[in-house]
C-alpha positions in Angstrom: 0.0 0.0 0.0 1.0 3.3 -0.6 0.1 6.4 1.9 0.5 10.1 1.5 -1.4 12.7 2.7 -1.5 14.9 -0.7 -3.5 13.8 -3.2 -1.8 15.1 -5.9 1.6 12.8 -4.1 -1.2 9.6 -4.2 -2.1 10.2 -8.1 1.5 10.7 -8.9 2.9 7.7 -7.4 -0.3 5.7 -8.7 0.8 6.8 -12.1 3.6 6.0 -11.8 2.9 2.3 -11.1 0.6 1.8 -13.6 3.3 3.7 -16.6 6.0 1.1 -15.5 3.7 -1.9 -15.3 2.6 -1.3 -19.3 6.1 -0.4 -19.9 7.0 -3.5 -18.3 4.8 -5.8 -20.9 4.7 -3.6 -23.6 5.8 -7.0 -25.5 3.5 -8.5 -24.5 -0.1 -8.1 -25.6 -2.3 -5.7 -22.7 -5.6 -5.3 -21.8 -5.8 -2.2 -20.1 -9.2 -1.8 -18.1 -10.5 1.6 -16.8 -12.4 2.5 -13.8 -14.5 5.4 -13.8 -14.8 7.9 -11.0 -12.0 9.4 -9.6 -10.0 6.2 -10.9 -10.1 8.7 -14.3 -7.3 10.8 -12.8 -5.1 8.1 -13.2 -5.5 8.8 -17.4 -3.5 12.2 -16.9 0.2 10.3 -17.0 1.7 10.7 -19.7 2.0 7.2 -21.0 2.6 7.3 -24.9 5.6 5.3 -24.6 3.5 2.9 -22.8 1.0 1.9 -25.4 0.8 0.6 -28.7 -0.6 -2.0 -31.2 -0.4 -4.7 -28.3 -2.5 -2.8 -26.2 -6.4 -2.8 -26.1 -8.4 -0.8 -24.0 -12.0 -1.2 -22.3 -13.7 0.0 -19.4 -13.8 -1.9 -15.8 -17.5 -1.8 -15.8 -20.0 0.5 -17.4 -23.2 3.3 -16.7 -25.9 2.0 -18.8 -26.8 5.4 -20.6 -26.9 7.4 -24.1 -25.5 10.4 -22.3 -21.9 10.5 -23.4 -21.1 12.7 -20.0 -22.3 9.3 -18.1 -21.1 5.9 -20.2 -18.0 5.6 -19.0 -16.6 4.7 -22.7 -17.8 7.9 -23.8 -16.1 9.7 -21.6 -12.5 7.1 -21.5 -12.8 8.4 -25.6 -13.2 11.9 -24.6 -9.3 12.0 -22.8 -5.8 13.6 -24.2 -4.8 9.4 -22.9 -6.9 7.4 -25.2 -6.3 9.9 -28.8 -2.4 9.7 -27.9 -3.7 5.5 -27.3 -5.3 5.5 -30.7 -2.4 7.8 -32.4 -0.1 5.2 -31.5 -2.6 2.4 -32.5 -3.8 1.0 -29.8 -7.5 -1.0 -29.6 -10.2 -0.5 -28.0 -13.7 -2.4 -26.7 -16.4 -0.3 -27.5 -19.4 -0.5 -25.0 -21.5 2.4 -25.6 -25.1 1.7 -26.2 -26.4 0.5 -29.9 -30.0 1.0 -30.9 -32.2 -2.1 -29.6 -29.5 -2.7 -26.6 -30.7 -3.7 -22.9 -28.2 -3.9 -19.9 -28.4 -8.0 -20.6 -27.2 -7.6 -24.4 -24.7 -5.4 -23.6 -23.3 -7.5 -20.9 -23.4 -10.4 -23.8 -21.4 -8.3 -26.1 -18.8 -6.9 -23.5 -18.6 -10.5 -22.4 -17.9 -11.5 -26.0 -15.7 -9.1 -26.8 -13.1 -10.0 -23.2 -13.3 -13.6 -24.0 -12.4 -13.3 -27.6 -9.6 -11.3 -26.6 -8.4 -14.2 -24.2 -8.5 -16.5 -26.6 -6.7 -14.7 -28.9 -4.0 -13.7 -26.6 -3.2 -16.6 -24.2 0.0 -15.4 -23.2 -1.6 -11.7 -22.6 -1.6 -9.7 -19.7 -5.0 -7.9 -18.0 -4.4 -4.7 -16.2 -7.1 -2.6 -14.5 -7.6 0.3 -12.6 -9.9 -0.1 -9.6 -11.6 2.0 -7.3 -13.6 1.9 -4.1 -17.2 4.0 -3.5 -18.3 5.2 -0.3 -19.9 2.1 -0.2 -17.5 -0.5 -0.3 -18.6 -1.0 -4.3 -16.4 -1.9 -6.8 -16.0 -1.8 -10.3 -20.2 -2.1 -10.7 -20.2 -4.5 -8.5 -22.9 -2.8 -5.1 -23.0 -4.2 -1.9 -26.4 -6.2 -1.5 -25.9 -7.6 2.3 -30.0 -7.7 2.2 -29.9 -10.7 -0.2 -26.6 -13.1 -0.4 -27.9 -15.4 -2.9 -28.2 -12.6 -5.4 -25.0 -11.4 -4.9 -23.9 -14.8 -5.7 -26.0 -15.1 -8.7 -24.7 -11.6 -10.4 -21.1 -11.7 -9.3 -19.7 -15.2 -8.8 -21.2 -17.0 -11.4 -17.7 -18.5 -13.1 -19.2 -18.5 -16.3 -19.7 -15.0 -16.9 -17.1 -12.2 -16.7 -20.0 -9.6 -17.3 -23.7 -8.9 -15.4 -25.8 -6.6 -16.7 -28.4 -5.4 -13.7 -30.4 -3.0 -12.1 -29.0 -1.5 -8.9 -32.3 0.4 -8.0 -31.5 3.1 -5.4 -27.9 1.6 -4.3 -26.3 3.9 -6.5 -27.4 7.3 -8.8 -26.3 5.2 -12.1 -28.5 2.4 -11.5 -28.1 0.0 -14.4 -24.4 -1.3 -14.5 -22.9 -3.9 -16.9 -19.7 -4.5 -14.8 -16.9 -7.3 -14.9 -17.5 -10.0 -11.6 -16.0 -11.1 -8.7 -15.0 -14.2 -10.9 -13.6 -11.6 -13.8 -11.4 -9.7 -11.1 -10.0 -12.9 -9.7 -8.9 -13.5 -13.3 -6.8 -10.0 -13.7 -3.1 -9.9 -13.1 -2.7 -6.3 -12.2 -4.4 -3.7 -10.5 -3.6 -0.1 -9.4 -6.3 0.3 -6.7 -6.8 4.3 -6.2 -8.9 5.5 -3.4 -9.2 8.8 -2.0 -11.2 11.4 -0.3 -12.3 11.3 3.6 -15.8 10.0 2.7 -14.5 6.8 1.8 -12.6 6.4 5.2 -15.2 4.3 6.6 -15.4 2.2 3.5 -11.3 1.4 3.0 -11.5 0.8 7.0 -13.9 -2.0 5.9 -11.9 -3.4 3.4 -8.1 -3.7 5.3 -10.1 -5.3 8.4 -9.7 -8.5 9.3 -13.4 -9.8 9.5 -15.5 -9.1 6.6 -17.5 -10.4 3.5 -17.6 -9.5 0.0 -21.4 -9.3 0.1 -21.4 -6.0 2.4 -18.3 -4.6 1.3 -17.5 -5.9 -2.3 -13.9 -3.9 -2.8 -12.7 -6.7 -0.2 -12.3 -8.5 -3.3 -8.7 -7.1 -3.6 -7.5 -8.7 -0.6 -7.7 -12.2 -2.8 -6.8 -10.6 -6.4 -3.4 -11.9 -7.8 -1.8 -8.4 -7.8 -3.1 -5.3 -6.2 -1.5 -2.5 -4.8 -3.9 0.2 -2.9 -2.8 4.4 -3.2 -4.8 6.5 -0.8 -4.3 9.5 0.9 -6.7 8.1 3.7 -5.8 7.9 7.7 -7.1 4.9 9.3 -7.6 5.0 12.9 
């Protein structure tokens, strides 16, 4: 884990970490998946040198909307990081909404889309960008401690990488299309970034030692193959 209290210290070093990890498999091929939320700070590194024809890029999970200032694509596309990521011929998995889509044929085609990528790149390495809400969420993936055996059904189902669902009133973007618990356990990298004192209580959650991923889903990090945590957040 790394602590400082400056932000601006926490999305440097967090930079940092993810610029040497694609610099250390740029010959190999990359997926490169992006959170949203304050995870998009981490796209103002300079990381030209970093990316290339091996690299393909996607979103961790995605906001289920045809406003372009919501999807989280829409708004990945909109950054200096993903033109230089095109300019230097990068790929990308497109999962902004197509007329006729539901959350469920989206999640089929994001789905789709990850597992052809596998399949064509064995040997290939998955890095993501993760963050933590308020809530102890992560990636799309809400804490439903009311009702375990949904939780089970949407996020640890080992035949799907991607759910497409309704979160109702657990979040203000309420249909999600997010990579699972069983897709994160399958990712080889991850810069977690989390910061701000509202998610104190949260991250206090996550780093204790009893817990479960149904109330407090970020947990998940604790059992990924490779995460390292930035914050700029004191715990008591």
């Amino acid at each position: 884990m790394f602590y400082h209290q400056n932000v601006l210290v926490v999305q440097t070093e967090a930079c940092r970490a993810l610029a040497n990890l694609l610099r250390e498999h740029k010959e190999r091929p990359v997926l490169l998946l992006l959170s949203g939320g304050s995870a998009f700070d981490l796209l103002k590194a300079t990381l030209s040198d970093c990316i290339g024809t091996h690299t393909t890029i996607a979103v961790l999970d995605e906001r289920f909307s045809e406003d372009q200032t919501t999807n989280n694509f829409a708004l990945v596309e909109k950054t200096d990081f993903f033109q230089r990521a095109q300019e230097a011929g990068a790929q990308s998995i497109d999962s902004m909404i197509r007329v006729g889509d539901d959350v469920e044929s989206l999640a089929i085609r994001f789905e789709v889309a990850l597992r052809a990528w596998r399949s064509e790149n064995p040997e290939g390495v998955i890095l993501i960008t993760q963050g933590i809400g308020p809530d102890g969420h992560t990636a799309g993936i809400m804490p439903f401690p009311e009702n375990e055996k949904l939780f089970e059904k949407l996020f640890f189902d080992d035949s799907r990488w991607v759910c497409g669902y309704d979160a109702g009133t657990k979040n203000q973007y309420p249909l999600r299309v997010t990579t699972t618990i069983s897709f994160l356990l399958s990712v080889d990298y991850s810069i977690v970034y989390c910061v701000g004192k509202n998610k104190k209580e949260a991250l206090s959650r996550v780093l204790a030692d009893q817990g479960n991923l149904v109330a407090t889903p970020a947990r998940i990090i604790r059992e990924m193959k490779n995460a390292a945590l930035f914050t700029d957040i004191v715990l008591d």
